[in-house]
Structures are given as C-alpha cells and as structure tokens.
N, C-alpha and C positions, 0 to 999 in steps of 0.2 A: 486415410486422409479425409474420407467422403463424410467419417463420423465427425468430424470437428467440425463442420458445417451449421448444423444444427447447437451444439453448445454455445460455437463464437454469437450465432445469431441470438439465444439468448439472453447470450451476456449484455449484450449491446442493446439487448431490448430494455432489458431490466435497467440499464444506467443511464437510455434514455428517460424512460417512467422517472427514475430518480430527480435527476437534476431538473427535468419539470415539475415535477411536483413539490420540490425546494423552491423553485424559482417563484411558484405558482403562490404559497407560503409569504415569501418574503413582499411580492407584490401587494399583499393583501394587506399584512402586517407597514406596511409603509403607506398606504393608502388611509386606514384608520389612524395613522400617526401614533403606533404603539414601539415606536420604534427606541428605544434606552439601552443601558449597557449588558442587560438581560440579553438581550435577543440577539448583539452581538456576537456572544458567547455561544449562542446557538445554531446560528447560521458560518459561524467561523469556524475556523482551525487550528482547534490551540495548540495541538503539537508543531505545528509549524512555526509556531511565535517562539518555541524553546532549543527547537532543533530542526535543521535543514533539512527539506526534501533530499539535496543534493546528496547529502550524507546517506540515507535511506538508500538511495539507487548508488552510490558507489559501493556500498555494503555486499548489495543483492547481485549487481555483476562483478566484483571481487568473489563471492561465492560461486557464481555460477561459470565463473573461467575458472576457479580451480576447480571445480570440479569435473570441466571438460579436463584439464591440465592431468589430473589424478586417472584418467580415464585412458588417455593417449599414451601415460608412462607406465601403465598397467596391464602387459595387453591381456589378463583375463579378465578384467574389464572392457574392451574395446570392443565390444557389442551394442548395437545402437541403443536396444531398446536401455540396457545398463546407464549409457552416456545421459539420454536422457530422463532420465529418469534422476541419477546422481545433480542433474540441471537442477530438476525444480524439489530435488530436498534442500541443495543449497542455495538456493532463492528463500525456500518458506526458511531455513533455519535464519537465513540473513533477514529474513523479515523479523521473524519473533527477537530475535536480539536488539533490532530497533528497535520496537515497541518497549522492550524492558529498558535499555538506552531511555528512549524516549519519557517513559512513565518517571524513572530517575530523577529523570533531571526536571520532569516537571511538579512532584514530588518538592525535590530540593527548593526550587524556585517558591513555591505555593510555602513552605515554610519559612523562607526568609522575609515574605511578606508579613 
C-alpha cells in the first residue's frame, strides 16, 4: 500500500500542472480577445456534447462489478491480487468501448452535418 503513495502523488501533480496551465491559456486567450468558435473547440469537450459522461461511468462500474461478480462465483479466482486485477481490466476494457462508442457517434454526427 506504501507504493501507491508516490504514484497517487503524481498523478495529482500532474492534473494539477494540467488544468492550470489550461486555465492559464484560456485567461490569456480572453484577454487578447481571441476568443471565436476555434478555440471553443479547443478548450471544450466534444465528446461530451455527443455522449454522456454518465454513460462512460455506468459502462466502467458495470465492468468492474462483474468483474468482482465473476471473481466471487469462481473460487479459483477469488484471490485478491486476481479480483483486482480482473477490476481494472474491466474498467480499461469498459473505457476503450466508450471511446469507440464515443468516436461512432461522433463520426456519425460530424457526417450528417
């Protein structure tokens, strides 16, 4: 547990850097008054304009309770490091099926314009 310390900490370093140096960007970018439907685009989120967060996170914990589910009804699976581990494959897989979800549809959308 003592190792996760050190990653959590960078994670959080790094998404703090992030969203200031966006924010830093966008201040700047509004201050010159460059601000049009460009930049928009740029500081937005267009997957969220075509498909729900909500959808995304009910995908990834649907994944990750079956796959405790799969874990608990298996017991040569019911080994921790297995359970968790089965966790975050079916997280990442429920992510990547969003993403092609996602790309789909916005794909679709960008052609019917």
């Amino acid at each position: 547990m003592g190792e996760l310390i050190p990653i959590v900490m960078f994670i959080v370093v790094a998404v703090i850097v992030k969203i200031t140096s966006d924010n830093r960007i966008k201040r700047i970018l509004i201050e010159k008054d460059m601000v049009n439907e460009n930049i928009k685009y740029l500081t937005g989120d267009i997957i969220e304009k075509y498909v729900s967060p909500s959808l995304k996170w009910g995908i990834v914990l649907t994944a990750i309770g079956g796959a405790l589910l799969l874990a608990r009804l298996v017991p040569a699976l019911d080994d921790e490091e297995t359970i968790v581990a089965m966790m975050l494959i079916g997280g990442g897989l429920a992510l990547i099926f969003y993403y092609a979800l996602a790309k789909s549809r916005i794909n679709k959308e960008q052609k019917d314009l």
